[in-house]
C-alpha positions as CSV (number, residue, x, y, z in Angstrom):
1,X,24.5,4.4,-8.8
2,X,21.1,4.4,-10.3
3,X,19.2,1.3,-11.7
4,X,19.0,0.9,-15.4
5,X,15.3,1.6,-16.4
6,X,13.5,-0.8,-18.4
7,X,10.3,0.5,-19.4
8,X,9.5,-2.1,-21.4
9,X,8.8,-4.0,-18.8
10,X,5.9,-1.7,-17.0
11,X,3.5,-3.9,-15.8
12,X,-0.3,-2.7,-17.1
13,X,-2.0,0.4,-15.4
14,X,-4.6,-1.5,-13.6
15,X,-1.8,-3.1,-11.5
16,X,-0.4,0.3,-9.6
17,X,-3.8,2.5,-10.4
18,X,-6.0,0.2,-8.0
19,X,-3.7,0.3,-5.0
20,X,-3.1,3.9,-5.5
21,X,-6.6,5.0,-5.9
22,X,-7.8,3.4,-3.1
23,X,-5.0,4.8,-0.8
24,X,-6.5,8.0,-0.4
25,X,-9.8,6.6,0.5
26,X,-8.9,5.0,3.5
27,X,-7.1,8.3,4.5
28,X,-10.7,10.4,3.4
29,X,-12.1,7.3,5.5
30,X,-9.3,8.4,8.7
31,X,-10.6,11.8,8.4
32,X,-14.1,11.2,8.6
33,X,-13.8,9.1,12.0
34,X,-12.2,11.9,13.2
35,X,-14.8,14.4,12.5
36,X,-17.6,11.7,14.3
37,X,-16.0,11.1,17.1
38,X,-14.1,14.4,18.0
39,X,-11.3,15.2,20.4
40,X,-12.5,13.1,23.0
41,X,-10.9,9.9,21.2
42,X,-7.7,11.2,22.0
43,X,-7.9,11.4,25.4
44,X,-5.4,8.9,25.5
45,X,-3.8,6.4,22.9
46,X,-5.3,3.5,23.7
47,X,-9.2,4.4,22.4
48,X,-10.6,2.3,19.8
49,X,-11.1,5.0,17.7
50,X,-7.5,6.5,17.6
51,X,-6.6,2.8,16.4
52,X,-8.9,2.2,13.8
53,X,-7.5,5.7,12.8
54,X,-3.7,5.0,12.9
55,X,-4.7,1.9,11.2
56,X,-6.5,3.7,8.1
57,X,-3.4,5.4,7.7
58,X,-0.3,3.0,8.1
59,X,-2.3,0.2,6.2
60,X,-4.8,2.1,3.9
61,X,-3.0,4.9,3.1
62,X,0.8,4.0,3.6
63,X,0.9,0.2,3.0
64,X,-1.5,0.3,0.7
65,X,0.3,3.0,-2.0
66,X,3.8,1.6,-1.4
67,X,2.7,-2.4,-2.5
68,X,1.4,-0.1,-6.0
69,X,4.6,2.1,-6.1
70,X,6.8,-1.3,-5.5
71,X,4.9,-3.2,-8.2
72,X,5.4,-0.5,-11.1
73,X,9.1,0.4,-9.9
74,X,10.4,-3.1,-9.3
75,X,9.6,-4.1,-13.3
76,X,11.0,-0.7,-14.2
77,X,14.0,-0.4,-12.0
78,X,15.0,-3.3,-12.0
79,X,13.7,-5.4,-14.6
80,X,11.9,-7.5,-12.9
81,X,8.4,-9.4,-14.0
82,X,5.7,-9.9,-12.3
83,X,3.7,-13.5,-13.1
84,X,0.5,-12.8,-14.6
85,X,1.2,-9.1,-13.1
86,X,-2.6,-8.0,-13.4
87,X,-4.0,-11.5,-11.4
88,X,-1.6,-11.2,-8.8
89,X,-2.1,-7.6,-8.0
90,X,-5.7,-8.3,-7.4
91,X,-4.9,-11.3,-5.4
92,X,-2.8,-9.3,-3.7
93,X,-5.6,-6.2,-3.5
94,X,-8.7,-7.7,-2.2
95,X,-7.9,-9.2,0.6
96,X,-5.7,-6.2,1.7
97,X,-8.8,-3.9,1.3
98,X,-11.2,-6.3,2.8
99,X,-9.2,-6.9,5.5
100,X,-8.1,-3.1,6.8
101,X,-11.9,-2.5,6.4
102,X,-12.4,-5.4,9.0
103,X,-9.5,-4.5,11.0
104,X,-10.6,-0.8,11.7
105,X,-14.2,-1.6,11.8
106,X,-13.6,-4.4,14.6
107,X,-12.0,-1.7,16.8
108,X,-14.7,0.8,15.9
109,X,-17.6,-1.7,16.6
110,X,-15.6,-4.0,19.2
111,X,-16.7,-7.2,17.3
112,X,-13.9,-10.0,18.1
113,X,-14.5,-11.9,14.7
114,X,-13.4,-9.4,12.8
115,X,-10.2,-8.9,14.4
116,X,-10.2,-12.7,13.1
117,X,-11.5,-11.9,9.8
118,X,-9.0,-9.3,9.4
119,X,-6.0,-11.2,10.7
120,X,-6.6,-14.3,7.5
121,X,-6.8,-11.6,5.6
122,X,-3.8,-9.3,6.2
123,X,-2.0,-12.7,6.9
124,X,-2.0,-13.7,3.5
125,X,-1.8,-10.6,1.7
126,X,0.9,-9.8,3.2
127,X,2.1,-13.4,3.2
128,X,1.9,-13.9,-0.5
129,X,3.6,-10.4,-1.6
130,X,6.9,-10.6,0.7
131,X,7.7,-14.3,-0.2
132,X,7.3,-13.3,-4.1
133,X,8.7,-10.2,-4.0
134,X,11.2,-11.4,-1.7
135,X,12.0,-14.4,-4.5
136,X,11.9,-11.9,-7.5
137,X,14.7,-9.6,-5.7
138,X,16.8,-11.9,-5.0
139,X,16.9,-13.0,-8.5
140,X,17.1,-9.9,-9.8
141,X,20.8,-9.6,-11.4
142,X,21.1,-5.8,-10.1
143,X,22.9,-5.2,-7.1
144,X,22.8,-1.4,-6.5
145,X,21.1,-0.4,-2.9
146,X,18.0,0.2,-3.6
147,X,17.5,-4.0,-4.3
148,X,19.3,-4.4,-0.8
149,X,17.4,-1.4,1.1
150,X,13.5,-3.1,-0.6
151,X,14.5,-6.4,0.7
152,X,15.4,-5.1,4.4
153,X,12.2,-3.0,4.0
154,X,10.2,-6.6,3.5
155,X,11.8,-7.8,5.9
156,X,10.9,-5.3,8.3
157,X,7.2,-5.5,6.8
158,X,7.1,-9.5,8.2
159,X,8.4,-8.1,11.7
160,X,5.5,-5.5,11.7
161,X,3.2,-8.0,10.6
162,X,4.1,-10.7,13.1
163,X,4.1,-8.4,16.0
164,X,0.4,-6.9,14.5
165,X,-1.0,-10.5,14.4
166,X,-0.2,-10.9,17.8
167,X,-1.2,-7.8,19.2
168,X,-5.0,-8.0,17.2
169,X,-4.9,-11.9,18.7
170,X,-4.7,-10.4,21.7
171,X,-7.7,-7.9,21.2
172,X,-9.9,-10.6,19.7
173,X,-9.0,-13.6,21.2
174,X,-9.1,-14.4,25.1
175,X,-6.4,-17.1,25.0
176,X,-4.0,-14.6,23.7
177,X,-2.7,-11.7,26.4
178,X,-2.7,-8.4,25.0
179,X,1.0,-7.4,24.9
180,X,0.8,-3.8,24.8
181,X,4.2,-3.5,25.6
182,X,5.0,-4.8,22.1
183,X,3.4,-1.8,20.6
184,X,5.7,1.1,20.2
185,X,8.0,-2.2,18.8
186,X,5.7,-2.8,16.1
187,X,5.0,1.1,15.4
188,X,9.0,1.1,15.3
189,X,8.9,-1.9,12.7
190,X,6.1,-0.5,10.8
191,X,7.4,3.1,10.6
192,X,11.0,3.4,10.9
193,X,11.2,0.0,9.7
194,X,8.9,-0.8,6.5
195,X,7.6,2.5,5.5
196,X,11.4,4.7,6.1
197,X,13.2,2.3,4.5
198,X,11.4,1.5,1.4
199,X,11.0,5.7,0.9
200,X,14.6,5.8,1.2
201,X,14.7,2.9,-1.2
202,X,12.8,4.8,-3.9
203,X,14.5,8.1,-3.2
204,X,17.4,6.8,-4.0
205,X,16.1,6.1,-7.6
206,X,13.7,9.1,-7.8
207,X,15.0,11.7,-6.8
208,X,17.5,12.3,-9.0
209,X,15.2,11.5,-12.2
210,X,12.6,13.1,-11.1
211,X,13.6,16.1,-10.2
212,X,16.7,16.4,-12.1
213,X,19.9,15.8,-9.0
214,X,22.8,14.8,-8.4
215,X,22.9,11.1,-6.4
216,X,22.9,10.6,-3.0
217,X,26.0,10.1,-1.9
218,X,27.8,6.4,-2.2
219,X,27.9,5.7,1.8
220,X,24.4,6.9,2.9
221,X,23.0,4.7,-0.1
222,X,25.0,1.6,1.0
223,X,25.0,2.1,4.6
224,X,21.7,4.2,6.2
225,X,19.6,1.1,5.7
226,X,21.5,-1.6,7.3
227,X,22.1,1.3,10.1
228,X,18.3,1.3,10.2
229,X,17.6,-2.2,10.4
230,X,20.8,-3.3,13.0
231,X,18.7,-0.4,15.3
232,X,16.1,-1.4,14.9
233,X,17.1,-4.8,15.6
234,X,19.0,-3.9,18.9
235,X,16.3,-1.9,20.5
236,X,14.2,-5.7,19.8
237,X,16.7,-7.4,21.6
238,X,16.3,-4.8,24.6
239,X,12.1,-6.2,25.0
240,X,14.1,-9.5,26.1
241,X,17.3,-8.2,27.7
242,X,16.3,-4.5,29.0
243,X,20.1,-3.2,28.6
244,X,19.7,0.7,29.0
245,X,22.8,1.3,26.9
246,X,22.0,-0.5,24.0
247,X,18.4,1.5,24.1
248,X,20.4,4.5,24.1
249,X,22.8,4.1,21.4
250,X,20.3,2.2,19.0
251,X,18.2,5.2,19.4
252,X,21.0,7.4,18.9
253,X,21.9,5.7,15.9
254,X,18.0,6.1,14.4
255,X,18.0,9.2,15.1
256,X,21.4,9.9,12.9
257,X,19.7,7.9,10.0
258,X,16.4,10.0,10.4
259,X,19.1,13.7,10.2
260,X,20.9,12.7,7.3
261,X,18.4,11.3,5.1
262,X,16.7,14.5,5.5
263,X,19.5,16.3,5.2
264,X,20.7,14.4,2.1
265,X,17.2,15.2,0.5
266,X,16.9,18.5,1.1
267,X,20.8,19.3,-0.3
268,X,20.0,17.3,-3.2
269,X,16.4,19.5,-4.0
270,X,18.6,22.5,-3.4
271,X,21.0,21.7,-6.0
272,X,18.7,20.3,-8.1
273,X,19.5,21.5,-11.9
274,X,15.7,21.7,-12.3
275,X,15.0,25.5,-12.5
276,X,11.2,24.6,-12.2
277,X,9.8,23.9,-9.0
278,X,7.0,21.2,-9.2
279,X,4.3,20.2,-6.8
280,X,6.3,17.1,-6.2
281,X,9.3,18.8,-4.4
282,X,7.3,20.9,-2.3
283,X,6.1,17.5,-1.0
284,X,9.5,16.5,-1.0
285,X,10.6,19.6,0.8
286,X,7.7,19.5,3.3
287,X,8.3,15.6,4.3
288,X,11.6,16.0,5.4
289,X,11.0,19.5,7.1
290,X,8.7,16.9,9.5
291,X,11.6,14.7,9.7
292,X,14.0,17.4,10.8
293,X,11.5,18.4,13.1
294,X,10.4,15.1,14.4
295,X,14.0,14.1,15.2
296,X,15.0,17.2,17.0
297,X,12.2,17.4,18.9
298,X,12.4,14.0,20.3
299,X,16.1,14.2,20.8
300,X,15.5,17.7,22.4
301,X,12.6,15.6,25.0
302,X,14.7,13.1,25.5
303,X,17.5,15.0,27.1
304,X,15.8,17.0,29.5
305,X,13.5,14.6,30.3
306,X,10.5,16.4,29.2
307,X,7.2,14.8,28.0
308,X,5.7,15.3,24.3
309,X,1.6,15.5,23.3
310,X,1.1,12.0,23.1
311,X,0.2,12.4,19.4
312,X,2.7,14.9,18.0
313,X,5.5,12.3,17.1
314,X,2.7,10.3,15.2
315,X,1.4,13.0,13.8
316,X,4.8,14.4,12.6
317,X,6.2,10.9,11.3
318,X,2.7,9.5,9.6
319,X,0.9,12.8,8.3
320,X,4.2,14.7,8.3
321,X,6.9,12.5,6.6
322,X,5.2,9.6,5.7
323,X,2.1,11.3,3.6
324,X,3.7,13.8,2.2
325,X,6.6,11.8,0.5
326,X,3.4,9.5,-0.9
327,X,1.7,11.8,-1.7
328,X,3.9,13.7,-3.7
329,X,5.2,10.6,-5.5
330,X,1.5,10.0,-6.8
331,X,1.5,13.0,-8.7
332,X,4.9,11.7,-10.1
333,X,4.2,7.9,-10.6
334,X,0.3,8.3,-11.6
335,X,0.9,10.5,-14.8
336,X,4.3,8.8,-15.3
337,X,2.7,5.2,-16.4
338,X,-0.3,6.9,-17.9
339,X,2.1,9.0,-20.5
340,X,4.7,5.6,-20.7
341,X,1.4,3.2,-21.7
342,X,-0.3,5.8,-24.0
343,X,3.4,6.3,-25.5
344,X,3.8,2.8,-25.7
345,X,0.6,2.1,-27.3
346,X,1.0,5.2,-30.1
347,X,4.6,3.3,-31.0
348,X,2.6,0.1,-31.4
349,X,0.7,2.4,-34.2
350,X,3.8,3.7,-35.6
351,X,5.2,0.1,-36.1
352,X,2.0,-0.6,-37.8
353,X,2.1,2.4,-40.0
354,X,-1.3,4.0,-38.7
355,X,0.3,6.7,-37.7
356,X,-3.0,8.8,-38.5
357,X,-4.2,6.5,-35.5
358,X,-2.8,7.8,-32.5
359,X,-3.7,9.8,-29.9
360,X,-2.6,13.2,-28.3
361,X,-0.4,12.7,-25.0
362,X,0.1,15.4,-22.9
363,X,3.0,16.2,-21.0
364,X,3.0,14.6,-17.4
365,X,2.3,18.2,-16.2
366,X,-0.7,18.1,-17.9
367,X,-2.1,15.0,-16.9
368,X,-2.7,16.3,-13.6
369,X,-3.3,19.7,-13.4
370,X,-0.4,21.5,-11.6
371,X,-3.0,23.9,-10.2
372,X,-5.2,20.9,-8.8
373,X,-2.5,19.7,-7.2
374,X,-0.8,22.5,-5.7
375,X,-4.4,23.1,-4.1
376,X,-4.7,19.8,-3.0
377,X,-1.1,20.5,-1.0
378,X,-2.2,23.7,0.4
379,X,-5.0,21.6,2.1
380,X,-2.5,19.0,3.2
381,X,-0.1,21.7,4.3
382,X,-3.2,23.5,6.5
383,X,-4.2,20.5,7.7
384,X,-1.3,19.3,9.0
385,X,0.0,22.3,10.8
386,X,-3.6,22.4,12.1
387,X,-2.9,18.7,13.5
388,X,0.3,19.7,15.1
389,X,-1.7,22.1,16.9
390,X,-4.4,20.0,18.1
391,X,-2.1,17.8,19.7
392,X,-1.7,20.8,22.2
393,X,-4.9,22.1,22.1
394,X,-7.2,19.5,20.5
395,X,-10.8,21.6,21.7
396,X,-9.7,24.7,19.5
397,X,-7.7,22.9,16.2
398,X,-9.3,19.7,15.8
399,X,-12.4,19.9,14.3
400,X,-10.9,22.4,11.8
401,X,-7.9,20.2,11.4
402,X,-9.9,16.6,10.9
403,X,-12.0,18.5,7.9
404,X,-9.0,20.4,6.4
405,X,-7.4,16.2,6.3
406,X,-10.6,15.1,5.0
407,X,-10.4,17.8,2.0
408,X,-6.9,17.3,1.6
409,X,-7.6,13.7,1.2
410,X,-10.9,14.1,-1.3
411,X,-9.0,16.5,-3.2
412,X,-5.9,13.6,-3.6
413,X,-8.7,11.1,-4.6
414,X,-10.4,13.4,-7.1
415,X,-7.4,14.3,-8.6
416,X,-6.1,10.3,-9.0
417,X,-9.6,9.5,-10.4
418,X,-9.7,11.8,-12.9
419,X,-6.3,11.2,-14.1
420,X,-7.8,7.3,-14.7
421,X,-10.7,8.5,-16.4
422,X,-8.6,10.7,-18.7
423,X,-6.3,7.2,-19.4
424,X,-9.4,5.6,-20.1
425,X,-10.9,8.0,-22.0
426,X,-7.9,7.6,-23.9
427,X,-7.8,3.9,-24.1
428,X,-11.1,4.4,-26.3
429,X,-9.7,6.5,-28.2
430,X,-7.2,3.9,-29.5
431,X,-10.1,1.3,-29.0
432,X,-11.6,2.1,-32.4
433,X,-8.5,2.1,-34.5
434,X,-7.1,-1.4,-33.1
């Protein structure tokens, strides 16, 4: 059942474009800290510098595109509007930049304020979107999953960020204890949580329009995410009452969800009615290969007993899954809104009979170079197997890994910023004619 568009409602480029664009600066940012501090920082998972890292990338890059994808889908999807779209989004912006900056840096320099710093900010970033977006869903008048699955996805976004306020208290404060405890609960919140079900969310809707499928089918669109979240839930009340058998079937039940949305996706691609392969479905195809993989190795561990790299499930699930569905989206949603607001503004022309007036707009293809971005995924693709492998044998595959990320991720940003110059390039175009 897929959600009426209403283009009409877009919100303005600016809005999406600066969360987007800064997303894979904070991963180029992740890389870079890598290749500084070397395989020595993942000795074990508690150094400072393999937090700052996982940090960059859940909030920089993760966090930071999804608040842009949700704020140019919800509109578009659902009809929904934004107040004063292009003032909230920087509202919204600012303090989330400022305050990841602060977050990673206070791990990386070990300065308590800044875990402060970066706590007001966060706070109300993230504050300030859930309760509005929260308030616009709920008003929406749809009712098809992906509303239900976004809301569950906020709500697991104020679980993650509840648990990461107290966890950073406890690292920059001395009245709070330092729960570490709590912290594969608030990775399980953040990841399986916020990120997996607001990608399964936006499948759901682009998938099929994208790249030209059939649906998903009716009961994993109405059930996976409450299956997700009632998990998820379950293994939370375990941290209070440490009941062995609702561990196990809470994790059994995850790992179900994690096999058939990837199954689901990968069907769907392989049907698709698309002839054309695009750089987007090889994302697509590569994220929930990771998710295959992630879920049978861990089921695979977890009945003989047998103990993983402490690095390869994060590396699977974040770089893996979580990346590479973002990051193919952005080649999607990027020259998407650029082609929908030049169209837009060429109409506006038409109506005015200065048809003389408007400008060329390329096909979305064009916008961003298929080439540039299939290159861009060969680097990602490298750099991730290369990753994999470094969790094994981090002294002979992580230096070349951490500088295959960091091209992957100046190649992502090179490519985003030079599809905004080309929309603003464009935008003077039309400037001298209005």
């Amino acid at each position: 059942m897929r959600a009426d568009l209403s283009l009409q409602q877009a919100p303005p480029f600016s809005v999406p474009a600066r969360f987007l664009v800064s997303a894979p600066f904070f991963g180029l940012l992740a890389a870079l800290i890598l290749l500084w501090y070397g395989p020595e920082m993942i000795s074990h998972r508690w150094s400072p510098e393999v937090l700052a890292v996982t940090h960059f990338l859940t909030l920089g890059f993760l966090t930071m595109s999804m608040l842009g994808a949700m704020m140019q889908l919800m509109p578009v999807l659902m009809g929904m509007v934004f107040p004063r779209a292009v003032l909230f989004s920087g509202i919204i912006h600012t303090p989330l930049f400022a305050g990841i900056l602060c977050l990673g840096l206070a791990w990386l320099m070990q300065i308590d304020l800044l875990f402060i710093v970066a706590l007001v900010l966060l706070g109300f970033s993230f504050s300030l979107f859930i309760v509005l977006t929260a308030d616009r869903l709920l008003r929406s008048a749809n009712r098809h999953a992906t509303r239900s699955m976004m809301l569950l996805a906020l709500l697991a976004l104020f679980f993650t960020t509840c648990l990461g306020i107290y966890l950073a208290m406890g690292h920059g404060t001395e009245t709070v204890p330092l729960a570490r405890q709590l912290t594969d609960l608030h990775l399980s919140w953040g990841l399986l949580g916020w990120v997996l079900l607001l990608i399964s969310a936006v499948a759901y809707q682009v998938v099929p329009m994208f790249q030209i499928t059939d649906e998903y089918p009716v009961i994993v669109q109405r059930w996976l995410g409450w299956l997700i979240f009632i998990a998820l839930l379950s293994l939370s009340l375990t941290y209070l009452w440490p009941l062995e058998i609702v561990k196990t079937i809470s994790t059994i039940v995850l790992a179900s969800c994690l096999l058939t949305f990837a199954l689901s996706t990968l069907w769907l691609l392989h049907k698709r009615r698309r002839l054309l392969a695009d750089i987007t479905m090889r994302f697509w195809q590569l994220a929930m290969s990771c998710l295959l993989l992630l879920t049978s190795v861990w089921g695979i561990a977890t009945l003989i007993h047998a103990d993983l790299p402490a690095f390869l499930l994060g590396v699977l699930m974040i770089h893996g899954f979580a990346m590479s569905t973002i990051n193919g989206m952005m080649y999607k949603i990027i020259p998407f809104i650029i082609w929908l607001h030049l169209s837009v503004h060429n109409k506006n022309l038409r109506g005015r009979g200065e048809r003389s007036s408007q400008v060329n707009v390329p096909h979305m293809r064009k916008i961003i170079p298929e080439a540039a971005a299939l290159w861009q995924f060969r680097f990602h693709l490298l750099s991730l197997v290369l990753l994999l492998l470094a969790t094994i044998w981090p002294l002979w595959f992580f230096y070349p890994a951490a500088l295959l990320f960091a091209i992957a991720q100046a190649f992502l940003l090179f490519n985003l910023l030079k599809s905004v110059r080309f929309y603003n390039k464009k935008l003077a175009e039309l400037s001298t004619f209005i």
